[in-house]
VOVEXGU-940436 format. One record per residue (C-alpha): chain; residue number from 0; x, y, z. Coordinates in nm, 4 decimals. Last residue first. Example, Ala and Ser with C-alpha at 12.3 -4.5 7.8 and 13.67 -1.06 7.14 Angstrom:
<r><ch>A</ch><i>1</i><px>1.3670</px><py>-0.1060</py><pz>0.7140</pz></r>
<r><ch>A</ch><i>0</i><px>1.2300</px><py>-0.4500</py><pz>0.7800</pz></r>
//
This chain:
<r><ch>A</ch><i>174</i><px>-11.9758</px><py>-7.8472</py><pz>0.1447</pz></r>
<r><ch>A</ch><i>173</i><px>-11.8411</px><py>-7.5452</py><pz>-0.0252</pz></r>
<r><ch>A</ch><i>172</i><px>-11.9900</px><py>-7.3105</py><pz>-0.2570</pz></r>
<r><ch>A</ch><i>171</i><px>-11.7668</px><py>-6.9651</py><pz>-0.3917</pz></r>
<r><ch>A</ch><i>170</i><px>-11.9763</px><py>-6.7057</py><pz>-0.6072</pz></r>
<r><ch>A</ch><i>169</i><px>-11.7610</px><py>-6.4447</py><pz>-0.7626</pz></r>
<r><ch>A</ch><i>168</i><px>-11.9331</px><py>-6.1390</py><pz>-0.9495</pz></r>
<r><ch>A</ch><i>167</i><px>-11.6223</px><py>-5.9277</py><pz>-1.1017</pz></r>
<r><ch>A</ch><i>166</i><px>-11.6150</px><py>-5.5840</py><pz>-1.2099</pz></r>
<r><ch>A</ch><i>165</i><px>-11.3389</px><py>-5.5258</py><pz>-1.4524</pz></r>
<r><ch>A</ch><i>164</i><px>-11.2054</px><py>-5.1719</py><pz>-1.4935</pz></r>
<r><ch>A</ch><i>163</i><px>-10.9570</px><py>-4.9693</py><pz>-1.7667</pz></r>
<r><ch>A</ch><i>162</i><px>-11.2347</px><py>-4.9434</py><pz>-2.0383</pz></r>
<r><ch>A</ch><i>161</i><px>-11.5594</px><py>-5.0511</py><pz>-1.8549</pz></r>
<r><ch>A</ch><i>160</i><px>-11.7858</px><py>-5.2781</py><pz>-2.0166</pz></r>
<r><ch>A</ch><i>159</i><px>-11.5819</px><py>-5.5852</py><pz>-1.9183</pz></r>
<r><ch>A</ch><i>158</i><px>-11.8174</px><py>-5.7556</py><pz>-1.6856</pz></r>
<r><ch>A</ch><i>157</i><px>-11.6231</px><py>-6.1082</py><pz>-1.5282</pz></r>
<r><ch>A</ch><i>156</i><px>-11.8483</px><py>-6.3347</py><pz>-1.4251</pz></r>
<r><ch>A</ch><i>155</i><px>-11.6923</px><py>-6.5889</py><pz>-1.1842</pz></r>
<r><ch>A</ch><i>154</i><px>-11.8173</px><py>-6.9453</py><pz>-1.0831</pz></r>
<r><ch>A</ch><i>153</i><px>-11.6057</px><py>-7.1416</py><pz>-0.7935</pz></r>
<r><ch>A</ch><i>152</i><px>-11.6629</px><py>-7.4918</py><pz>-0.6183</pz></r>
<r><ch>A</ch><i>151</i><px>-11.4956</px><py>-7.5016</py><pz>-0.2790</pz></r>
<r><ch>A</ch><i>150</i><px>-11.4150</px><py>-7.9267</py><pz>-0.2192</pz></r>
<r><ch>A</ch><i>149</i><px>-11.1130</px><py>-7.8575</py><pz>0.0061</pz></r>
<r><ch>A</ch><i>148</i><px>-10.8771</px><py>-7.9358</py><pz>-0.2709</pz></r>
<r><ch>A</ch><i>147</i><px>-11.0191</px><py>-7.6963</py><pz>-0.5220</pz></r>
<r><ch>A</ch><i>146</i><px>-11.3665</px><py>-7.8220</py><pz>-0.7259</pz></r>
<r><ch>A</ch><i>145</i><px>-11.3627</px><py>-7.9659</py><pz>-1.0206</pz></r>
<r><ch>A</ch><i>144</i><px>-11.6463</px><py>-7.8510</py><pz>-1.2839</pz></r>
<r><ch>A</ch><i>143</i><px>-11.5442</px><py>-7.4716</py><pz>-1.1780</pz></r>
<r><ch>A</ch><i>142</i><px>-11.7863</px><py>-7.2112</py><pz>-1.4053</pz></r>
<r><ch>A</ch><i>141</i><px>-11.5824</px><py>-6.9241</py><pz>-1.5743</pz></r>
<r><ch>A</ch><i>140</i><px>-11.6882</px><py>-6.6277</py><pz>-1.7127</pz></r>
<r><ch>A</ch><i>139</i><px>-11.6574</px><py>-6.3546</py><pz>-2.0158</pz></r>
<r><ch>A</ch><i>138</i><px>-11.8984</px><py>-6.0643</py><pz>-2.0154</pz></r>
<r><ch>A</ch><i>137</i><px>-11.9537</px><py>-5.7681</py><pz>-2.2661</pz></r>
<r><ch>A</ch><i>136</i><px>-12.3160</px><py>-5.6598</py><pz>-2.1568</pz></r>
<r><ch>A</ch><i>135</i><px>-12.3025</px><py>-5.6413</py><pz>-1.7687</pz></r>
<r><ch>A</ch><i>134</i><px>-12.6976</px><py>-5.6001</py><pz>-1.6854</pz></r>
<r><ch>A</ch><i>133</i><px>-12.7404</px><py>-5.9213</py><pz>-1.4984</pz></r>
<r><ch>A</ch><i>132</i><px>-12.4790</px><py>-5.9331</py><pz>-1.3018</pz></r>
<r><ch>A</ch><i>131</i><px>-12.6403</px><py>-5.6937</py><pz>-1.0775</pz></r>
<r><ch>A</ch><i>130</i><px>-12.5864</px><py>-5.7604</py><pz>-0.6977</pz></r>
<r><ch>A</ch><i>129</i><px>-12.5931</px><py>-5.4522</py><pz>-0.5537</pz></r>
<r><ch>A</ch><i>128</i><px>-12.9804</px><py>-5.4776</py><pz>-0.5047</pz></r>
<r><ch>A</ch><i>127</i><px>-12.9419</px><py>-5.6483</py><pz>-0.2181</pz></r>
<r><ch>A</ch><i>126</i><px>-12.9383</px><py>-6.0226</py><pz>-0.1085</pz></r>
<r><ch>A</ch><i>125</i><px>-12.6735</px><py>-6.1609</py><pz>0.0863</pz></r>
<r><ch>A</ch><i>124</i><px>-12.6068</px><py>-6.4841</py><pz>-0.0904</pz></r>
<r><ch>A</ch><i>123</i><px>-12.6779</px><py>-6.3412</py><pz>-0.4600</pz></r>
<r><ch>A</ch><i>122</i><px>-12.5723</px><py>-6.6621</py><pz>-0.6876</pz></r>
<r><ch>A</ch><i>121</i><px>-12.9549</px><py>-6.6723</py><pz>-0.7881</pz></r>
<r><ch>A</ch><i>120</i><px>-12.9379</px><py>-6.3193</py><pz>-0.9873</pz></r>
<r><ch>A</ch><i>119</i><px>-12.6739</px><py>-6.4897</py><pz>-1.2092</pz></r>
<r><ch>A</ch><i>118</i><px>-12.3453</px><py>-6.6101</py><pz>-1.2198</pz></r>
<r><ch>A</ch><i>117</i><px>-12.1590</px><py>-6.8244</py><pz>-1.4678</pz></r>
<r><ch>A</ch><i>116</i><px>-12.2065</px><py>-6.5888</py><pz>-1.7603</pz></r>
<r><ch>A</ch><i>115</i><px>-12.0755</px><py>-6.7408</py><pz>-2.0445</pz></r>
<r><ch>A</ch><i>114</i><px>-11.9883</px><py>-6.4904</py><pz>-2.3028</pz></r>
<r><ch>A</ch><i>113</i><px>-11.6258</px><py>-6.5148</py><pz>-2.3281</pz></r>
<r><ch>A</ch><i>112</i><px>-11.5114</px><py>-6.8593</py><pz>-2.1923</pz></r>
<r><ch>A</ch><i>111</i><px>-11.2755</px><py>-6.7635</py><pz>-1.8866</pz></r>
<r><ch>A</ch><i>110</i><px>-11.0325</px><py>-7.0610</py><pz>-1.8295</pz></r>
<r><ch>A</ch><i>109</i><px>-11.1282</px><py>-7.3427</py><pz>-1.6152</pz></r>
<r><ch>A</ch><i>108</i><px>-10.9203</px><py>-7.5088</py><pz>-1.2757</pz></r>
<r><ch>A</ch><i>107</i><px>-10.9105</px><py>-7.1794</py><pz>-1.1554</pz></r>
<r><ch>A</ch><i>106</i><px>-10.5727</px><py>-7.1194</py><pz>-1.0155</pz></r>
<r><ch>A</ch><i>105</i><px>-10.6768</px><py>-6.8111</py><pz>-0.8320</pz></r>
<r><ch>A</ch><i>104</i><px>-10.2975</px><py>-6.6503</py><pz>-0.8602</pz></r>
<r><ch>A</ch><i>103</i><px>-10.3573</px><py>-6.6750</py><pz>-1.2569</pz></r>
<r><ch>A</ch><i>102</i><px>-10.6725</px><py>-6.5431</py><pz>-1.2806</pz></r>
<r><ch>A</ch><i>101</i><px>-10.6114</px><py>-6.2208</py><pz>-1.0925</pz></r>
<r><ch>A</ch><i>100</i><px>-10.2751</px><py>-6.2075</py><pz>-1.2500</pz></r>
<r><ch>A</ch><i>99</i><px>-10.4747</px><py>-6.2206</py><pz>-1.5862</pz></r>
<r><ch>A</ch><i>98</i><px>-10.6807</px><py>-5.9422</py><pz>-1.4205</pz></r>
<r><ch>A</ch><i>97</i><px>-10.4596</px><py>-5.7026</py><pz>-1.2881</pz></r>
<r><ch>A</ch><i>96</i><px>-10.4205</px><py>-5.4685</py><pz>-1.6498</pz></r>
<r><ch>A</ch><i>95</i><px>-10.8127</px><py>-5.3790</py><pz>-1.6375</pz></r>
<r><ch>A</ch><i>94</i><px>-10.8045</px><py>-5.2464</py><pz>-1.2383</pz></r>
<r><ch>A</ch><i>93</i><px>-11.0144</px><py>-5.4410</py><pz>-0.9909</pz></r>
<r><ch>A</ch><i>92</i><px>-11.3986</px><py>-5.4089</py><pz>-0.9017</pz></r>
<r><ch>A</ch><i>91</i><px>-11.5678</px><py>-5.6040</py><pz>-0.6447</pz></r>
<r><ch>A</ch><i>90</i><px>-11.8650</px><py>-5.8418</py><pz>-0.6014</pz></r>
<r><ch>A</ch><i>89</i><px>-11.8578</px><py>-6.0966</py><pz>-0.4207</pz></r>
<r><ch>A</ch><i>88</i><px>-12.0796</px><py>-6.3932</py><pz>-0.3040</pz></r>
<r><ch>A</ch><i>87</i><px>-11.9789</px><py>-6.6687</py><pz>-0.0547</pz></r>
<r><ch>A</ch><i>86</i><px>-12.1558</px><py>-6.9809</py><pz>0.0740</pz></r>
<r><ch>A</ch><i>85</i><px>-12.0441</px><py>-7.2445</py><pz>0.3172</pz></r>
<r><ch>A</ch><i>84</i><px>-12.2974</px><py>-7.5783</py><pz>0.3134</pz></r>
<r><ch>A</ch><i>83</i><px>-12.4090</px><py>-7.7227</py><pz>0.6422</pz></r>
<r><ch>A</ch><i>82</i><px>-12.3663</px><py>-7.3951</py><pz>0.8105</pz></r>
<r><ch>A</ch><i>81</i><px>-12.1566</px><py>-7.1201</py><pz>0.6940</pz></r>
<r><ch>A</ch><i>80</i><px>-12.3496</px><py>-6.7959</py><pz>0.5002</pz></r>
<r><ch>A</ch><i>79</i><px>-12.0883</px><py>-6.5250</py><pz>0.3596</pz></r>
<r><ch>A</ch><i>78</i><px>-12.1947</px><py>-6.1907</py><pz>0.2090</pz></r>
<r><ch>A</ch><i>77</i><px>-11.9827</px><py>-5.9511</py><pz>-0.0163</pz></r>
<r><ch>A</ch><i>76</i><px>-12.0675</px><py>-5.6281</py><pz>-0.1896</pz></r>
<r><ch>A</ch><i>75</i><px>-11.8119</px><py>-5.3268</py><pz>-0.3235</pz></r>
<r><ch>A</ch><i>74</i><px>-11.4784</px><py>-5.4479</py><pz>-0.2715</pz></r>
<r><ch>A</ch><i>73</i><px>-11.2788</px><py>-5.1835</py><pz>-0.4389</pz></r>
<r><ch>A</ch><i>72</i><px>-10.9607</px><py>-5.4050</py><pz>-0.5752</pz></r>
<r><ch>A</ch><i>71</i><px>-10.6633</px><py>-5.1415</py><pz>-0.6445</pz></r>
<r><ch>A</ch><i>70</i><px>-10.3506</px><py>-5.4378</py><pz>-0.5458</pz></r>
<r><ch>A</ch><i>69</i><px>-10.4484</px><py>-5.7459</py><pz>-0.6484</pz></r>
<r><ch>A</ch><i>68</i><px>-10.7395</px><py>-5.9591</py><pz>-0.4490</pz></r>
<r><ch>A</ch><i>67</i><px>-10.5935</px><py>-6.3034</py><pz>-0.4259</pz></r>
<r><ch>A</ch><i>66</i><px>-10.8356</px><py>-6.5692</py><pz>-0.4512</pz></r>
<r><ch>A</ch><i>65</i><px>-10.9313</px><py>-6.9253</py><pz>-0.2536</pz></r>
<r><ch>A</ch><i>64</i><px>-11.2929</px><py>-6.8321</py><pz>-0.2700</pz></r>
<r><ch>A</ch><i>63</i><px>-11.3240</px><py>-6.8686</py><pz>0.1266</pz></r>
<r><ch>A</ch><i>62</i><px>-10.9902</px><py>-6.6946</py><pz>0.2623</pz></r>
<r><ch>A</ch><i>61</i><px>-11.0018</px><py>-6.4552</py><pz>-0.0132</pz></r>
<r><ch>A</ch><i>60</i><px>-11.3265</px><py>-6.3687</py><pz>0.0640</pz></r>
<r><ch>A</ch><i>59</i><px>-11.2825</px><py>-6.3464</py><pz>0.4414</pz></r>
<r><ch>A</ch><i>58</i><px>-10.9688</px><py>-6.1387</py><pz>0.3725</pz></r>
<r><ch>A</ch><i>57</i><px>-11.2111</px><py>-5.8728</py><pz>0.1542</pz></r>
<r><ch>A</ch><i>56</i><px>-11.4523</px><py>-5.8730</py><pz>0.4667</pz></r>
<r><ch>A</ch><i>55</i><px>-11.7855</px><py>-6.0221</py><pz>0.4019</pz></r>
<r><ch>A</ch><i>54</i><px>-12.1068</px><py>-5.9331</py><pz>0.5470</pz></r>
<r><ch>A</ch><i>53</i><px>-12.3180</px><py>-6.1961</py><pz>0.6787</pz></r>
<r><ch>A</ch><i>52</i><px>-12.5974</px><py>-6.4201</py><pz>0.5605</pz></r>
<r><ch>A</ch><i>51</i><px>-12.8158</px><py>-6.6158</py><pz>0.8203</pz></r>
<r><ch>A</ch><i>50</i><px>-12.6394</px><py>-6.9228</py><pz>0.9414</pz></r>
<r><ch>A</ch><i>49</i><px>-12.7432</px><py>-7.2377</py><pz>0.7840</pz></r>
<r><ch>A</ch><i>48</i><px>-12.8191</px><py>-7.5833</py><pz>0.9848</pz></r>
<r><ch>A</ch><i>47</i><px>-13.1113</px><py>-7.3463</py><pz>1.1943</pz></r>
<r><ch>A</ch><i>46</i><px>-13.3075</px><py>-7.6025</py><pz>1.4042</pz></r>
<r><ch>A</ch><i>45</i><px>-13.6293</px><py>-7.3829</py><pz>1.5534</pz></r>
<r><ch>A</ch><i>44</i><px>-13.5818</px><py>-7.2050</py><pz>1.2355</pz></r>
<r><ch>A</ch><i>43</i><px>-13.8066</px><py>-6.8642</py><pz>1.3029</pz></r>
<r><ch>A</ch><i>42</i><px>-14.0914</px><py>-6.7804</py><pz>1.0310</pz></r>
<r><ch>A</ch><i>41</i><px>-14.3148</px><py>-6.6484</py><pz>1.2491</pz></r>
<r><ch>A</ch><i>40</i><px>-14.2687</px><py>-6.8910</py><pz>1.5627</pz></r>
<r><ch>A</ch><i>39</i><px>-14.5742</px><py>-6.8692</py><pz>1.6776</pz></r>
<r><ch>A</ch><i>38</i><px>-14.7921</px><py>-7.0261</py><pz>1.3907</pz></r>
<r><ch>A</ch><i>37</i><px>-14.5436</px><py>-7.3541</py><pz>1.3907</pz></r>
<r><ch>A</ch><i>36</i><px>-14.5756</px><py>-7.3426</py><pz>1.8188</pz></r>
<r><ch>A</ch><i>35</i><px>-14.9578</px><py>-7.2808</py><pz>1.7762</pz></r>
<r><ch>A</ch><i>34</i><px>-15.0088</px><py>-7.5725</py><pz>1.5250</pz></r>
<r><ch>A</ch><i>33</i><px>-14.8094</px><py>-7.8063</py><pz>1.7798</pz></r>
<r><ch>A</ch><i>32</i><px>-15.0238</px><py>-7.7233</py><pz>2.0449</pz></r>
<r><ch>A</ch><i>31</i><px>-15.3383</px><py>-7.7936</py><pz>1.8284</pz></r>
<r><ch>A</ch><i>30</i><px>-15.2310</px><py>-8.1111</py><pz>1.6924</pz></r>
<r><ch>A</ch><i>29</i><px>-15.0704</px><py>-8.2608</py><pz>2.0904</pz></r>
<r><ch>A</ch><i>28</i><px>-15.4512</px><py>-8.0767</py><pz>2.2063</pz></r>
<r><ch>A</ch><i>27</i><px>-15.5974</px><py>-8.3045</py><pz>1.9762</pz></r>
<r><ch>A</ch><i>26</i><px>-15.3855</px><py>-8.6159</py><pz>2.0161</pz></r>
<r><ch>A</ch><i>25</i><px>-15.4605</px><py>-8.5957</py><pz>2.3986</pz></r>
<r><ch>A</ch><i>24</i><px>-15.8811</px><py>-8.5105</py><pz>2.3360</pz></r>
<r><ch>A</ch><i>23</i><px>-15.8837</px><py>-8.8502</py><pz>2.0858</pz></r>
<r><ch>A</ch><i>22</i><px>-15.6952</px><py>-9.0558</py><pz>2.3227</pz></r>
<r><ch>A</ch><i>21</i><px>-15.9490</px><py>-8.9702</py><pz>2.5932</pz></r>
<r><ch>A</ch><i>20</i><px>-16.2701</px><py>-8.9965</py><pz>2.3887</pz></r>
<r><ch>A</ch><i>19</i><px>-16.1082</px><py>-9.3572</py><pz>2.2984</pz></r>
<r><ch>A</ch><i>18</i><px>-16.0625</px><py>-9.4653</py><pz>2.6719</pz></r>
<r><ch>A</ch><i>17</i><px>-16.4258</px><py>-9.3213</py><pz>2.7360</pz></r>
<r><ch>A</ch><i>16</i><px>-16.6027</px><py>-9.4905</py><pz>2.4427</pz></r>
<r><ch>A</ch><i>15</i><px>-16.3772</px><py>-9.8286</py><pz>2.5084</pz></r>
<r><ch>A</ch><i>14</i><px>-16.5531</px><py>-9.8141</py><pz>2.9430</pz></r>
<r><ch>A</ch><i>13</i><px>-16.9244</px><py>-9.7242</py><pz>2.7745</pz></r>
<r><ch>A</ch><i>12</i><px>-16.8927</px><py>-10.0545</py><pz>2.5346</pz></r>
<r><ch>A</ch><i>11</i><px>-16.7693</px><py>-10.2868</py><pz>2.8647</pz></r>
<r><ch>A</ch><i>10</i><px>-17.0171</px><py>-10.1903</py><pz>3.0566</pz></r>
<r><ch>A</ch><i>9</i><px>-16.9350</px><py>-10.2498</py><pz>3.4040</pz></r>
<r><ch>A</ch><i>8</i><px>-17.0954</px><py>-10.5053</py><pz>3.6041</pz></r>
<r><ch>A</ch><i>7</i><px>-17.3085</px><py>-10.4049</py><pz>3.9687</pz></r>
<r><ch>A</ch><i>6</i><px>-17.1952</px><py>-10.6336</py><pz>4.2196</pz></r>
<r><ch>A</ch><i>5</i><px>-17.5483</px><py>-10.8873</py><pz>4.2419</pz></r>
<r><ch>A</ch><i>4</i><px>-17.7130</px><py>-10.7984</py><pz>4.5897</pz></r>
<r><ch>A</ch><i>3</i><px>-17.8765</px><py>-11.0829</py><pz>4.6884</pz></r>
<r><ch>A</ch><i>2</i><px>-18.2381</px><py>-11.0912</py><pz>4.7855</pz></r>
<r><ch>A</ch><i>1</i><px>-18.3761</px><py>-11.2545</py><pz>5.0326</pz></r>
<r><ch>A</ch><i>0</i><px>-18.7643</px><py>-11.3760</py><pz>5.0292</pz></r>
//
């Protein structure tokens, strides 16, 4: 008697098992590559939309807060950020008798309220431990509800402990 050789037929539930064993080992090498590229990175923005905070100039503060620093200003901390929002803190001191012009030149669309204090510890762009609004005790400030033509929302604190000196905090948003 002849026998025929019958082609040998696949099986069907071994071929899914080794299609799905495949797709499984791709999507965990995609998870574990990913992982390592997160855990390599150490802390690094792979798509940075805010630049790291910079120091300041005075012009550069000006030029952001829309302000005119009168003559005697000591800048003593600034930092700028620009990316999808632009963010400025200052702090400087000017003579007593300059700071109606001060206010005046800004063109703050709110007058100084005493008391309010406007900025705070969170306002501190560049970080530092010069940034001390804090511990002012006689304080007036003024928080911007409209912002200046360009859309640059302002808060000041103005600290008036000092006799013939106000230290201001300025924080300038925009964006």
């Amino acid at each position: 008697m002849i026998e025929t050789v019958v082609p040998a037929t696949r099986n069907r539930r071994g071929t899914i098992a080794l299609v799905l064993a495949c797709i499984s080992l791709v999507l965990s090498l995609v998870t574990c590559c990913g992982a390592g590229l997160v855990a390599s990175t150490n802390g690094i923005d792979l798509l940075p939309v805010q630049s790291t905070p910079q120091v300041a100039s005075a012009a550069q503060v000006e030029a952001v807060a829309h302000v005119t620093l009168p003559p005697g200003t000591v800048l003593l901390t600034a930092a700028y950020s620009n990316g999808l929002e632009t963010l400025l803190s200052a702090k400087f001191r000017i003579p007593r008798t300059e700071l109606d012009a001060f206010i005046a030149t800004a063109k703050f669309t709110a007058t100084p309220a005493p008391g309010l204090r406007a900025v705070d510890a969170e306002h501190n762009v560049g970080g530092g431990d010069l940034w001390d609004p804090e511990t002012a005790k006689s304080v007036s400030g003024l928080d911007e509800e409209q912002p200046t033509a360009d859309g640059t929302r302002r808060a000041v604190l103005f600290n008036l402990d000092a006799p013939d000196a106000v230290t201001v905090y300025l924080y300038a948003s925009r964006g």
